[in-house]
VEXLOFI-840330 format. One record per residue (C-alpha): residue in three letters; residue number from 0; x, z negated, y. Coordinates in steps of 0.2 Angstrom, whole numbers, plus 5000, padded with zeros to 4 digits. Layout:
BEGIN
ATOM | res | n | c1 | c3 | c2
ATOM | ALA | NUM | X | Z | Y
...
This chain:
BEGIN
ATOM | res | n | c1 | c3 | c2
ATOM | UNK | 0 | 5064 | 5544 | 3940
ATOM | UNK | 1 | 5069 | 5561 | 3944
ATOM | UNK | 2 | 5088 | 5566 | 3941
ATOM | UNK | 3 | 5094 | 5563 | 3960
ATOM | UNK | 4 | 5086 | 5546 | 3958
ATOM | UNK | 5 | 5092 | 5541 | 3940
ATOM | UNK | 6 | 5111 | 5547 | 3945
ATOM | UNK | 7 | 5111 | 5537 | 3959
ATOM | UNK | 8 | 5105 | 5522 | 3947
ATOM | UNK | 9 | 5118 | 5525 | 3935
ATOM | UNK | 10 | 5131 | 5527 | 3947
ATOM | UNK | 11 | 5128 | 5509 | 3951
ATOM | UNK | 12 | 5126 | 5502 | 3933
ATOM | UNK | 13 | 5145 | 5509 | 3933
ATOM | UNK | 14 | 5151 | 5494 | 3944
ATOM | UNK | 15 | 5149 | 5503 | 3961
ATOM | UNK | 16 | 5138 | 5499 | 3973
ATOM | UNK | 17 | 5125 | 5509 | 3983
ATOM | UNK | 18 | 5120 | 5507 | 4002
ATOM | UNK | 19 | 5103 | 5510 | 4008
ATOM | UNK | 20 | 5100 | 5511 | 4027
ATOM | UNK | 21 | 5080 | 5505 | 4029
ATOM | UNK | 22 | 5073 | 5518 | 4041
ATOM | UNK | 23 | 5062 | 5507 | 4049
ATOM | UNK | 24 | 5077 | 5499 | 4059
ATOM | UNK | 25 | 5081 | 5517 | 4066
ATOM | UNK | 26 | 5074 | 5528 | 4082
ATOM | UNK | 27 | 5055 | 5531 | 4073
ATOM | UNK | 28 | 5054 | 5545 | 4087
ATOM | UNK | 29 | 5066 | 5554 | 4080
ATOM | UNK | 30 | 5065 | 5551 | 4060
ATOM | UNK | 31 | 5067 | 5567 | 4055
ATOM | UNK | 32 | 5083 | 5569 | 4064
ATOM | UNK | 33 | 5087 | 5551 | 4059
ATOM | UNK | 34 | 5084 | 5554 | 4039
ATOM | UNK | 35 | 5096 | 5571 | 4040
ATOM | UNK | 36 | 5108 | 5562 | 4051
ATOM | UNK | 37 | 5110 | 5546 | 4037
ATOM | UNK | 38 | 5112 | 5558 | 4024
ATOM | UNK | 39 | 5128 | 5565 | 4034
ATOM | UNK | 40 | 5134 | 5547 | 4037
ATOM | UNK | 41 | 5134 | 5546 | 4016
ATOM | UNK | 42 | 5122 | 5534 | 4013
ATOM | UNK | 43 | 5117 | 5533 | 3995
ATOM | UNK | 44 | 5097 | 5532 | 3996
ATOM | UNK | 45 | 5085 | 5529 | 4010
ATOM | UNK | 46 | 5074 | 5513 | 4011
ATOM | UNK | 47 | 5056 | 5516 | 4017
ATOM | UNK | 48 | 5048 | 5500 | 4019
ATOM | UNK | 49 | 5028 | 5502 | 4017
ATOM | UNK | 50 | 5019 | 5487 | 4026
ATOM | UNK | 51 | 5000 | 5485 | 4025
ATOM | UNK | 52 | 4996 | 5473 | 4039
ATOM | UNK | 53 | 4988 | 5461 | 4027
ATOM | UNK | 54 | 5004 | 5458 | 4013
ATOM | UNK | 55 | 5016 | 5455 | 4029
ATOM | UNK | 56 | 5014 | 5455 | 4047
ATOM | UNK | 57 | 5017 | 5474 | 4052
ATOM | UNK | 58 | 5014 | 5491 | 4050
ATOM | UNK | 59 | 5025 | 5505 | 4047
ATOM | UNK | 60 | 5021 | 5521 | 4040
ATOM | UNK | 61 | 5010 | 5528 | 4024
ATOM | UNK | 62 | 5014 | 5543 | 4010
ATOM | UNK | 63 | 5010 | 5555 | 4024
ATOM | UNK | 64 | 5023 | 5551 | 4034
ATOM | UNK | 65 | 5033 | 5549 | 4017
ATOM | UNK | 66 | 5030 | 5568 | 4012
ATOM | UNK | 67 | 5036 | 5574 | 4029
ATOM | UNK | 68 | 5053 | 5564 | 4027
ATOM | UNK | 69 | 5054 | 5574 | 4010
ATOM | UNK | 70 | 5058 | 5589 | 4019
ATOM | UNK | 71 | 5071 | 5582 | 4029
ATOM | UNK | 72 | 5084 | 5574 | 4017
ATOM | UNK | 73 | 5087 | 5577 | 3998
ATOM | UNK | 74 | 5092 | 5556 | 4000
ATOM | UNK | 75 | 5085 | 5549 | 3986
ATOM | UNK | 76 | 5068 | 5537 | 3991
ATOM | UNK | 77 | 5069 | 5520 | 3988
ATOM | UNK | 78 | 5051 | 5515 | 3995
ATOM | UNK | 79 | 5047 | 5495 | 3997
ATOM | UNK | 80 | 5028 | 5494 | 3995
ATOM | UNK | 81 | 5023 | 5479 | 4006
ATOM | UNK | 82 | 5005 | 5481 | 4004
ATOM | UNK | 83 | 4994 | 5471 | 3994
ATOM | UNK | 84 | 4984 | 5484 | 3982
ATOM | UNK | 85 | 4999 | 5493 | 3979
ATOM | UNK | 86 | 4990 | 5499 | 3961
ATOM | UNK | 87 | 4977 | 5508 | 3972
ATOM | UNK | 88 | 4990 | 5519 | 3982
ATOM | UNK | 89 | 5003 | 5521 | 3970
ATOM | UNK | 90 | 4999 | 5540 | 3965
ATOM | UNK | 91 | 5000 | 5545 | 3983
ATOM | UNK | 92 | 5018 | 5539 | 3983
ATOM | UNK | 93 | 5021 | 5546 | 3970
ATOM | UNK | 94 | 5014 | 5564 | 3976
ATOM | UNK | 95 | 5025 | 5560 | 3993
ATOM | UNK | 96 | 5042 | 5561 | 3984
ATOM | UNK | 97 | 5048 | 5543 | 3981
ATOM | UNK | 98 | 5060 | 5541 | 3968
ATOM | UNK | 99 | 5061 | 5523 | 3968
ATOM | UNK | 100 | 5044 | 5513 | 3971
ATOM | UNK | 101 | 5046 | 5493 | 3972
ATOM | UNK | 102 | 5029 | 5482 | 3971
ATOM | UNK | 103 | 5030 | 5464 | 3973
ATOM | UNK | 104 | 5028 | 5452 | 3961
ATOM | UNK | 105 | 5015 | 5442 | 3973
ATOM | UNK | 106 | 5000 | 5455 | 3973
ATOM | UNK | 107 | 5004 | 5460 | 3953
ATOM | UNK | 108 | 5000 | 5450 | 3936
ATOM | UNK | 109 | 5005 | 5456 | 3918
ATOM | UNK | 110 | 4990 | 5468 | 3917
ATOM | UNK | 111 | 4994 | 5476 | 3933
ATOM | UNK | 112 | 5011 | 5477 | 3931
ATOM | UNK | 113 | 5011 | 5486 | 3915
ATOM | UNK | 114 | 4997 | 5500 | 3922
ATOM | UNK | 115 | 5009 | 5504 | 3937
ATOM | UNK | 116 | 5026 | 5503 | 3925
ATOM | UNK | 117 | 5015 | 5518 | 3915
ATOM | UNK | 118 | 5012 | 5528 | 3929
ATOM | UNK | 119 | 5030 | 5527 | 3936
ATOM | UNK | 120 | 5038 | 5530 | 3921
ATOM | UNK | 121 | 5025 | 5544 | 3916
ATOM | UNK | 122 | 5032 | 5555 | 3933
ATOM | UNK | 123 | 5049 | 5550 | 3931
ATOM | UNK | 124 | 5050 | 5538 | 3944
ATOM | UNK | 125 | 5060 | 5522 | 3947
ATOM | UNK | 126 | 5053 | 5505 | 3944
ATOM | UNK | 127 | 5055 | 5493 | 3957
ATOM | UNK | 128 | 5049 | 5474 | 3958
ATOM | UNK | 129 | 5053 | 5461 | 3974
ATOM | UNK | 130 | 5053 | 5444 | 3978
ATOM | UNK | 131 | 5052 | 5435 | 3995
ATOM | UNK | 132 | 5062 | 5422 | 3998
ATOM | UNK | 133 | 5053 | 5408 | 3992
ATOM | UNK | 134 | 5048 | 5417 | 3975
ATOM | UNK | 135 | 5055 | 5416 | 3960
ATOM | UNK | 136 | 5053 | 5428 | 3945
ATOM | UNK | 137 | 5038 | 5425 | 3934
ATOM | UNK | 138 | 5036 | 5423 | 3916
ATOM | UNK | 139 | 5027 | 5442 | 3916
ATOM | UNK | 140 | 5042 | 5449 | 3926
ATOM | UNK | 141 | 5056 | 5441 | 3915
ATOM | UNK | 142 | 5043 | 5448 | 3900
ATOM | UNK | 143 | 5044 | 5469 | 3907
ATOM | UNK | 144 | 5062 | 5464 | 3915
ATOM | UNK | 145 | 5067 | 5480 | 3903
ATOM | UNK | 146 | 5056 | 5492 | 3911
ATOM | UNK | 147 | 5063 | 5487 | 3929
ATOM | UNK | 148 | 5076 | 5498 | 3937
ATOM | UNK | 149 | 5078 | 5486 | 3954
ATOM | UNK | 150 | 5075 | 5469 | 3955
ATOM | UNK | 151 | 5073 | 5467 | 3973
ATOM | UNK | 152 | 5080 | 5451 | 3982
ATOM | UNK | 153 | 5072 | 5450 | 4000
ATOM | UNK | 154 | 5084 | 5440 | 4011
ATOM | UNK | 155 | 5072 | 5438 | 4025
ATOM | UNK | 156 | 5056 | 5437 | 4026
ATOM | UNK | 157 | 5045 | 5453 | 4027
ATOM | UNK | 158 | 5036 | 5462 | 4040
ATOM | UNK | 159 | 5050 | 5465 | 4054
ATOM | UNK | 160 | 5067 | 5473 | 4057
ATOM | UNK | 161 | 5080 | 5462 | 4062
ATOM | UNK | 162 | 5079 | 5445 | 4057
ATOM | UNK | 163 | 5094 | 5435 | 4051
ATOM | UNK | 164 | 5100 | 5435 | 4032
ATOM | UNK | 165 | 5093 | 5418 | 4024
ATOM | UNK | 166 | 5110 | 5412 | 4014
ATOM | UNK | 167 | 5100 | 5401 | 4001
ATOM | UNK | 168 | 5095 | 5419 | 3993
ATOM | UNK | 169 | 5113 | 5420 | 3986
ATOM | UNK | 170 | 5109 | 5409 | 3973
ATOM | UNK | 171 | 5095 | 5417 | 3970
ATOM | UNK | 172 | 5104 | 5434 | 3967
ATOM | UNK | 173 | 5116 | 5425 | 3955
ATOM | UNK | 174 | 5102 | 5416 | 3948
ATOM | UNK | 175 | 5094 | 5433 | 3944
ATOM | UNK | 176 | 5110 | 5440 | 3939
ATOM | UNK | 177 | 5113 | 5428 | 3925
ATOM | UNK | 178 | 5092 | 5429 | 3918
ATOM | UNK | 179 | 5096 | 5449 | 3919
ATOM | UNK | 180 | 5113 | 5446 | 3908
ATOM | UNK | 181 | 5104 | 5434 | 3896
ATOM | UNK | 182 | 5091 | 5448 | 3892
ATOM | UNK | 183 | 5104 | 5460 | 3890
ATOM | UNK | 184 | 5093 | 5470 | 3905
ATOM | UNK | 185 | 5102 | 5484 | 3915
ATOM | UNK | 186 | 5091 | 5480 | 3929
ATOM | UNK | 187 | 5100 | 5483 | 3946
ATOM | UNK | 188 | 5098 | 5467 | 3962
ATOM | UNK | 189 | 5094 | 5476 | 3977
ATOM | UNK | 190 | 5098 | 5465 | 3992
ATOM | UNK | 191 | 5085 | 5467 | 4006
ATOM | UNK | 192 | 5085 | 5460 | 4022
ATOM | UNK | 193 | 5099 | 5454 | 4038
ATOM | UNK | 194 | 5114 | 5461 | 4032
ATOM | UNK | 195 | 5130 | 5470 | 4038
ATOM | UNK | 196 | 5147 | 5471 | 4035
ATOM | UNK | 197 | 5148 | 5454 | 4039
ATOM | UNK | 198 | 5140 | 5446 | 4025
ATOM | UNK | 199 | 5140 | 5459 | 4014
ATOM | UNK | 200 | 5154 | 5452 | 4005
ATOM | UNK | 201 | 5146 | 5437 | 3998
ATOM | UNK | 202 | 5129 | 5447 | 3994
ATOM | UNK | 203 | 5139 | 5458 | 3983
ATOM | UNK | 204 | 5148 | 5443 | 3976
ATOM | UNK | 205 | 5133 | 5435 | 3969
ATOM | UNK | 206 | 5129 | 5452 | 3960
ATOM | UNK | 207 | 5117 | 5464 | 3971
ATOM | UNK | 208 | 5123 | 5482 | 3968
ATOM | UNK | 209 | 5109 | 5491 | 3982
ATOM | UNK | 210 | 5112 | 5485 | 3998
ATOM | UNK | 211 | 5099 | 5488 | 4010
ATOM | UNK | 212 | 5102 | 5487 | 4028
ATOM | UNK | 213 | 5091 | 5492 | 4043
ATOM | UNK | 214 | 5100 | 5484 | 4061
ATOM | UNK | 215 | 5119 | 5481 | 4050
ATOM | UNK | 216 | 5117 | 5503 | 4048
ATOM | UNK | 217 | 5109 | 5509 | 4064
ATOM | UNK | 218 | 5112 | 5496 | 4077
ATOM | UNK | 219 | 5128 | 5504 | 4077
ATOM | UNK | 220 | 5133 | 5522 | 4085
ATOM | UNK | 221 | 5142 | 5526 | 4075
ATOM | UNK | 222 | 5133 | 5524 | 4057
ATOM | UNK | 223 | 5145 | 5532 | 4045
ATOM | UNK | 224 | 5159 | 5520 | 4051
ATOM | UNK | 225 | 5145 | 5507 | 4048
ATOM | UNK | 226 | 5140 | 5512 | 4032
ATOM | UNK | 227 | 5158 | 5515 | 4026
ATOM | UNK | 228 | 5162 | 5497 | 4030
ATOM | UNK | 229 | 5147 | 5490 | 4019
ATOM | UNK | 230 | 5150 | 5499 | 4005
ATOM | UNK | 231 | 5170 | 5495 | 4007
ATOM | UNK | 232 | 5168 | 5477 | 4009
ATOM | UNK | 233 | 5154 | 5475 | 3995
ATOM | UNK | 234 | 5166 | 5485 | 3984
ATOM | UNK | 235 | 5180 | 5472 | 3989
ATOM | UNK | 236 | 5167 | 5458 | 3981
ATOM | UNK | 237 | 5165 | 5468 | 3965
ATOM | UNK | 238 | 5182 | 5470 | 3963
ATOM | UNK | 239 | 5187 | 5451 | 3969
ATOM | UNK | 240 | 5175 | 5446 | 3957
ATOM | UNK | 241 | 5181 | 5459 | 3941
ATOM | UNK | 242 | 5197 | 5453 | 3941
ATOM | UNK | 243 | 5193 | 5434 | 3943
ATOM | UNK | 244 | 5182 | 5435 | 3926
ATOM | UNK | 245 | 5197 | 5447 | 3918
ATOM | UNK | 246 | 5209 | 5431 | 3921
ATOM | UNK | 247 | 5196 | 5421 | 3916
ATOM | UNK | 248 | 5195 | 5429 | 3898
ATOM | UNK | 249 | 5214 | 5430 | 3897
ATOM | UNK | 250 | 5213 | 5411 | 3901
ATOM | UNK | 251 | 5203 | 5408 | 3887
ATOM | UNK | 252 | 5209 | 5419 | 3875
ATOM | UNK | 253 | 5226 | 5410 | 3876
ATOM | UNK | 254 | 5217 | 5394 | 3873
ATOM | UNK | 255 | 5209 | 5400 | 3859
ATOM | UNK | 256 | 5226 | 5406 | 3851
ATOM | UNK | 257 | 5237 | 5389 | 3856
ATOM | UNK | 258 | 5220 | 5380 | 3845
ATOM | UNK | 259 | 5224 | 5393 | 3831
């Protein structure tokens, strides 16, 4: 990853949380303007969402349109590949000027995991893998989980801006959450998919700490007020949640000395 992109990662493993607006739910006329404008607004990273037309229902834009962005914003890239050879492409990204690059679990194996985890890691690039909605991590997964930087939890499912957040991924995120603690994995949950400030609250709750959001961010005119009140809520969840589990210890603790 390169040292914009592993700061920004780091920052969030510090109990913050980042907030990624996904371009793809923005003007696409203007998205040069757009990319310099979200950088302005304080958004942490910028989500490009890569669709093939054969992995999902769409498509978006390629490593060409990537590499003009780059000149456009110093935002860090965090670039969703929702394609279905994403080994075959992945060097291209790369070249663009991602700094982040997330496959999904559904086109990889073991063996192909571990050949794109080498060339990431060899330029210096994040590691990214996603789920859809109704997938659950595989034993290979769960096997490289220390080579992941960003567990990605899609909360729709892919292919178009818009949809509405599915709520039974929440206990997915915690689900992960707990499988990340249990490996002692520093892995980030990136929630992706239907959300604003009005659910935000919950996602971060049930542990994501990169919130992407595409319609919540850019639906709005005024999108540093929007992206401000993400980040304020989900930061409202982490520190709701911090101070439950501090009681919590205190709780035991005082049990264990009454048994003493």
């Amino acid at each position: 990853m390169n040292t914009a992109g592993s700061k920004r990662v780091i920052d969030a493993r510090n109990n913050t949380v980042m907030v990624a607006p996904s371009i793809l739910a923005a003007d696409l006329a203007n998205l040069c303007s757009v990319a310099s404008s979200t950088e302005e607004a304080g958004a942490d990273m910028l989500h490009l969402d890569v669709i093939d037309g054969h992995f999902a229902p769409n498509i978006t834009f390629g490593p060409d349109t990537i590499r003009a962005l780059r000149r456009c914003t110093s935002l860090p890239f965090d670039t969703h590949l929702m394609i279905s050879e994403p080994l075959k492409y992945l060097e291209r990204f790369i070249k663009a000027g991602c700094d982040i690059v997330t496959v999904h679990v559904e086109v990889c194996n073991a063996s192909i995991f571990r050949e794109i985890c080498t060339i990431l890691k060899s330029n210096r690039v994040g590691v990214g893998i996603a789920l859809n909605p109704n997938t659950d991590l595989p034993p290979w997964a769960i096997d490289s989980i220390h080579d992941v930087d960003v567990v990605n939890v899609m909360s729709v499912y892919p292919g178009f801006p818009g949809q509405r957040f599915i709520p039974s991924t929440l206990e997915k995120m915690s689900r992960l959450g707990q499988i990340l603690r249990d490996h002692g994995a520093s892995s980030l949950i990136e929630a992706d998919g239907g959300i604003d400030a009005s659910n935000v609250y919950d996602v971060a709750s049930a542990g994501a700490r990169i919130i992407v959001a595409g319609n919540g961010v850019y639906s709005n005119s005024d999108i540093a007020s929007a992206i401000r009140s993400i980040r304020e809520r989900a930061m409202l969840a982490i520190d709701t949640s911090a101070s439950i589990d501090k009681e919590r210890r205190k709780e035991g603790n005082k049990e264990g000395d009454e048994e003493g």
